[in-house]
C-alpha positions as CSV (number, residue, x, y, z in Angstrom):
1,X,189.2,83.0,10.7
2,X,186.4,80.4,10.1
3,X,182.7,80.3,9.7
4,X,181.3,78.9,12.6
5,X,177.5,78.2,13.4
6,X,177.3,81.0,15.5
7,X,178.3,83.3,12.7
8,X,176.5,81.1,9.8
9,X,173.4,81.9,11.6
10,X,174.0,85.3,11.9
11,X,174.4,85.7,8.0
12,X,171.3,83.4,7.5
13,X,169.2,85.1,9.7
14,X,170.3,88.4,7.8
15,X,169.5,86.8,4.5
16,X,166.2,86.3,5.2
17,X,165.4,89.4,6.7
18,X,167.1,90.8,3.3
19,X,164.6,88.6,1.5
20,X,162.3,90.0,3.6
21,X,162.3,93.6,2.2
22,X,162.9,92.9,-1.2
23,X,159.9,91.1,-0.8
24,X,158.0,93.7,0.0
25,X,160.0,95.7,-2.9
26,X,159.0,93.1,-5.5
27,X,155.1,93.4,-4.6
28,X,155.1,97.0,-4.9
29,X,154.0,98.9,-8.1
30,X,156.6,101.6,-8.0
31,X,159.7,99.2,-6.8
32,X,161.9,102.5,-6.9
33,X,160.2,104.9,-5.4
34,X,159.8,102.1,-2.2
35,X,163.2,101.4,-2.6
36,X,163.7,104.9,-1.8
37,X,161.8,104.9,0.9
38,X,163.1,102.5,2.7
39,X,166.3,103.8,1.7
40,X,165.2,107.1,3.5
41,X,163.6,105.7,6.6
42,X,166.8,103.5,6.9
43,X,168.6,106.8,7.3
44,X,166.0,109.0,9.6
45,X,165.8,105.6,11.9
46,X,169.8,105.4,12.1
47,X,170.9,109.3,12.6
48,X,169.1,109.5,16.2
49,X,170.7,106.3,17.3
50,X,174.1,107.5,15.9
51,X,173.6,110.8,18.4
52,X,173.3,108.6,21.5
53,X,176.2,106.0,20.4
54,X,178.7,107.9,18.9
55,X,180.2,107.9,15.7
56,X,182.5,104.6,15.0
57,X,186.6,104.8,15.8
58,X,188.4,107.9,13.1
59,X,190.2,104.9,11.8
60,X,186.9,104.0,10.2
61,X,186.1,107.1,8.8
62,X,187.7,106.8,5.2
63,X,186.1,103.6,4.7
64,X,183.0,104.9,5.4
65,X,183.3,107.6,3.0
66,X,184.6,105.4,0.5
67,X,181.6,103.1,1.1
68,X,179.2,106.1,0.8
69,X,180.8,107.2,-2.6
70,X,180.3,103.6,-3.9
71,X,177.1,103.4,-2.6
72,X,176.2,106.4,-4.7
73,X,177.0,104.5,-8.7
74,X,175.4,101.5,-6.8
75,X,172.5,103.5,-6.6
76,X,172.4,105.1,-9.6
77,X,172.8,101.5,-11.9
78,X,170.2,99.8,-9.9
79,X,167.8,102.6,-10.5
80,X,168.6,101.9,-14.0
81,X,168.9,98.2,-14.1
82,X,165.2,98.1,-12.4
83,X,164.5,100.8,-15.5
84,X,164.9,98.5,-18.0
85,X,164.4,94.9,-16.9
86,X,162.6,93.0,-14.1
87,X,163.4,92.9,-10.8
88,X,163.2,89.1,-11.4
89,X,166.3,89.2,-13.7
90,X,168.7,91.9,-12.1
91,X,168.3,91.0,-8.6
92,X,169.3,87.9,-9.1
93,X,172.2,88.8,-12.0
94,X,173.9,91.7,-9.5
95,X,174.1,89.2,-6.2
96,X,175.0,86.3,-8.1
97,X,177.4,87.4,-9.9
98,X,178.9,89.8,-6.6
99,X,180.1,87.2,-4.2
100,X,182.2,85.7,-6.8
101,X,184.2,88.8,-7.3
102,X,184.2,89.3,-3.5
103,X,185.9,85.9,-3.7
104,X,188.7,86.7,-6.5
105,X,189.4,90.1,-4.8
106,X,190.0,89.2,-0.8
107,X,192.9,87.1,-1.9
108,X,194.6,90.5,-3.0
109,X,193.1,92.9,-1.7
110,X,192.7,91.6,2.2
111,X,194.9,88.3,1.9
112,X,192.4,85.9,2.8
113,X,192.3,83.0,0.2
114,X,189.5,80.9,0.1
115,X,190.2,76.9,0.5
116,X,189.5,74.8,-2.6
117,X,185.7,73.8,-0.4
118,X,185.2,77.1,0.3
119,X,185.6,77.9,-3.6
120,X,183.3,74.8,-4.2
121,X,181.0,76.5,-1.8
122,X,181.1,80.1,-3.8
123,X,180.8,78.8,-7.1
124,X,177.6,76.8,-5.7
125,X,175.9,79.9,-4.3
126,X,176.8,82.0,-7.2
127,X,175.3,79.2,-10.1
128,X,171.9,78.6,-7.8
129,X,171.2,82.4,-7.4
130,X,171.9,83.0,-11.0
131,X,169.5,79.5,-11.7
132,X,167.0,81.0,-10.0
133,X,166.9,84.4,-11.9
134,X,168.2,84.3,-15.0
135,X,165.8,83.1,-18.1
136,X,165.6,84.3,-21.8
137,X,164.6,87.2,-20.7
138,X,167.9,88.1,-20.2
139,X,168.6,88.0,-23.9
140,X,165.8,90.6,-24.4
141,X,166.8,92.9,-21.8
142,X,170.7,93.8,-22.5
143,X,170.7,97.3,-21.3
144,X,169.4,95.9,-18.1
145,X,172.2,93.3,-17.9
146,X,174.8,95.9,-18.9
147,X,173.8,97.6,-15.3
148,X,173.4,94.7,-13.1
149,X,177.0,93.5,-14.0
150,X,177.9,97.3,-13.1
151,X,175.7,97.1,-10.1
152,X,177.4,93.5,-8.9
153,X,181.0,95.1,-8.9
154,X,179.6,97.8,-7.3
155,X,178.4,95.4,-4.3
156,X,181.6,94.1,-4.5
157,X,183.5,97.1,-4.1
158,X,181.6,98.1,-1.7
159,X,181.8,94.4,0.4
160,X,185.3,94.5,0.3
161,X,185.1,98.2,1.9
162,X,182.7,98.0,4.4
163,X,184.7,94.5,5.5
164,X,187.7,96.8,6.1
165,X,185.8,99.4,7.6
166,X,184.0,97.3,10.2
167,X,187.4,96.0,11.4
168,X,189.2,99.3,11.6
169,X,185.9,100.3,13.8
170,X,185.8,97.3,15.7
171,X,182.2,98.0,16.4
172,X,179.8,96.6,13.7
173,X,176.6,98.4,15.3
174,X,178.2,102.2,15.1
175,X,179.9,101.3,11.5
176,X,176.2,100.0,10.5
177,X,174.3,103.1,11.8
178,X,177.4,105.7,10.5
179,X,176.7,103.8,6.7
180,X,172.7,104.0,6.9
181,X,173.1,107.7,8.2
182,X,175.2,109.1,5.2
183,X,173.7,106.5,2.6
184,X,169.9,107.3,2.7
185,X,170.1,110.5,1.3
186,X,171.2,110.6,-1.9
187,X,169.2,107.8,-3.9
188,X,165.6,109.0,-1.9
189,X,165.8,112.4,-3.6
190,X,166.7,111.3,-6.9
191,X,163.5,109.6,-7.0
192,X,161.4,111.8,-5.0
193,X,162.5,114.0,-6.8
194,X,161.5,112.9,-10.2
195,X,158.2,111.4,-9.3
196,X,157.1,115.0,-8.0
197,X,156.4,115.9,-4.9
198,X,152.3,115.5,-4.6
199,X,152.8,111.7,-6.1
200,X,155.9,111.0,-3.6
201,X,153.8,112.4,-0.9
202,X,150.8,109.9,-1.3
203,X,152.6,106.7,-2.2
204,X,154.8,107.7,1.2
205,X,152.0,107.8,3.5
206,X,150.3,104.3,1.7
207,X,153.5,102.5,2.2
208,X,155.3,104.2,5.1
209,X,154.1,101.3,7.4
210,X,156.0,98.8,5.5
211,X,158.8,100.9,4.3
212,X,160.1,101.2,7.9
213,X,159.9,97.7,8.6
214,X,161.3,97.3,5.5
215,X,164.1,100.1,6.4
216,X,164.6,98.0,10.1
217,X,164.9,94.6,8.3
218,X,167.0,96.2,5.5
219,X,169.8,97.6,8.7
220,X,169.8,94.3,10.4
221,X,170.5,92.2,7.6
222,X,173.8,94.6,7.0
223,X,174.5,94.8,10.7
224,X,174.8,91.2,10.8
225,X,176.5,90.7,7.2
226,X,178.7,93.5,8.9
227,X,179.5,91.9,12.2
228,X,179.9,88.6,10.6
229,X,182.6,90.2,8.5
230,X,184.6,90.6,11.5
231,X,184.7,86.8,12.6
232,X,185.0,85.3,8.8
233,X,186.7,85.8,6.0
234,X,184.9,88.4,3.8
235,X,184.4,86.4,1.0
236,X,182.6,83.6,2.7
237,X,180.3,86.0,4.5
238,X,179.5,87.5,0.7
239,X,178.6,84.1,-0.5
240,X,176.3,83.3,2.3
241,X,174.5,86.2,2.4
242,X,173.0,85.5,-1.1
243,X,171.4,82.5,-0.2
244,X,168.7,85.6,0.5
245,X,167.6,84.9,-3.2
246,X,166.6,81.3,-2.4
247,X,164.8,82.9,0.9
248,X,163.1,85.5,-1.4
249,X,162.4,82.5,-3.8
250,X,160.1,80.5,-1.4
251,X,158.6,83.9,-0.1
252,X,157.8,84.6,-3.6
253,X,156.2,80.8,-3.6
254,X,154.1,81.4,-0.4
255,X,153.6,84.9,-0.2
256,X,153.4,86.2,-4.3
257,X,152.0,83.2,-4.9
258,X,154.7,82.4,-7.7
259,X,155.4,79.3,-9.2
260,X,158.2,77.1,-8.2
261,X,159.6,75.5,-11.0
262,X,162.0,72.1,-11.5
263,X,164.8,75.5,-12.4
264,X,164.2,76.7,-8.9
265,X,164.2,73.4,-7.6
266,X,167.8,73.0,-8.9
267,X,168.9,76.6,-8.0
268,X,167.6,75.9,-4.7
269,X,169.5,72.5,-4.3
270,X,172.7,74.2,-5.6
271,X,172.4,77.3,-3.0
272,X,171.6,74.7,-0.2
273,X,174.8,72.2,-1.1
274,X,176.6,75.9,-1.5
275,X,175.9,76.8,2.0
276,X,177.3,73.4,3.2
277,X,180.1,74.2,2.1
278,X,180.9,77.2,3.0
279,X,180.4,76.2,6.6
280,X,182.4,72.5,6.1
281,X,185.1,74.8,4.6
């Protein structure tokens, strides 16, 4: 399998939309509690449309389940790795540092070693996402570093899974709404849980607007990622799929009004020549 342009703009097209919602995240002032809304919505927007489609093939099943499990430490770390450091640091840190492991696993796990460009390409993704997050801060904040490196094998686990899964299924759509259906649950009461439920109410029906688009954008980015993974090697698809952190870069720029800094500037060159490279691969 190769990347072609077809399938590159599949995964670019999801990455934005990824940035998209993490966006939204990152200008919030409670980023778990919309996390778990959107996490929520995600799953009340997918179970109707998995009663009209059908569930995906049996063969998929354990993968799904297995992806569900995952998904719940995935969960659970980011919760904490947004606890105790910026969203700044340990988004960056856990999708950085993810496709690279997607990379050294696929060779064993799903036979599908990367050519020496295509490693090139990786390694160039990885460094500019981790250019564009990681600062000193990371030295002040080691608790929150401890559970983004957690969190990024998570995503890889769960990457390598889900690849599997959508290929046993052969339908990327049902495998996508199945995931969202069992994945929303968990995570959204945790929080709404702890933040009581007058409090949860409120910031629900202030955000709800943008926490289903936020839930939409959220499904099509994976429905895509998801899809993609069943025309390209897995590990490819990982590494592409992070160039998201140079989309949510630039939004940050534009949107959040952030500066864009010569460090940017380099993580975005590097994420950029990265992406080349996957596809030239």
């Amino acid at each position: 399998m190769t990347l072609s342009w077809t399938v590159a703009g599949a995964v670019l097209l999801g990455a934005l939309l990824h940035a998209g919602w993490n966006t939204l995240v990152k200008s919030s002032t409670d980023k778990a509690l919309d996390n778990a809304l959107i996490s929520l919505f995600g799953a009340l927007l997918a179970l109707p449309l998995v009663a009209g489609l059908g569930l995906p093939a049996a063969t998929a099943w354990p993968w799904l389940l297995a992806s569900a499990l995952i998904h719940v430490g995935y969960y659970i770390a980011l919760t904490q790795a947004y606890r105790h450091g910026d969203l700044g640091l340990t988004y960056p840190l856990m999708r950085g540092t993810a496709p690279l492991l997607v990379a050294l696993l696929s060779t064993l796990v799903l036979g599908e070693p990367l050519r020496p460009l295509a490693w090139v390409g990786v390694l160039a993704v990885c460094g500019g996402v981790l250019m564009l997050g990681l600062s000193r801060q990371a030295l002040d904040a080691p608790r929150a570093v401890g559970f983004a490196l957690v969190n990024a094998g998570l995503i890889a686990a769960y990457t390598l899974v889900d690849g599997i899964g959508v290929r046993a299924s052969g339908d990327a759509l049902r495998y996508a709404l199945a995931l969202f259906a069992l994945n929303g649950w968990l995570f959204s009461g945790m929080v709404l849980a702890r933040r009581g439920g007058v409090a949860a109410w409120a910031y629900a029906r202030q955000r709800a607007p943008l926490a289903i688009l936020g839930a939409a954008a959220s499904f099509g980015s994976y429905a895509l990622a998801l899809w993609a993974m069943m025309h390209a090697p897995v590990a490819v698809v990982a590494a592409l799929r992070e160039t998201s952190v140079l989309f949510a870069a630039l939004l940050g720029t534009w949107v959040l009004r952030e500066r864009f800094s010569v460090r940017r500037a380099f993580g975005t060159a590097a994420i950029v020549a990265g992406a080349v490279g996957l596809r030239l691969a």
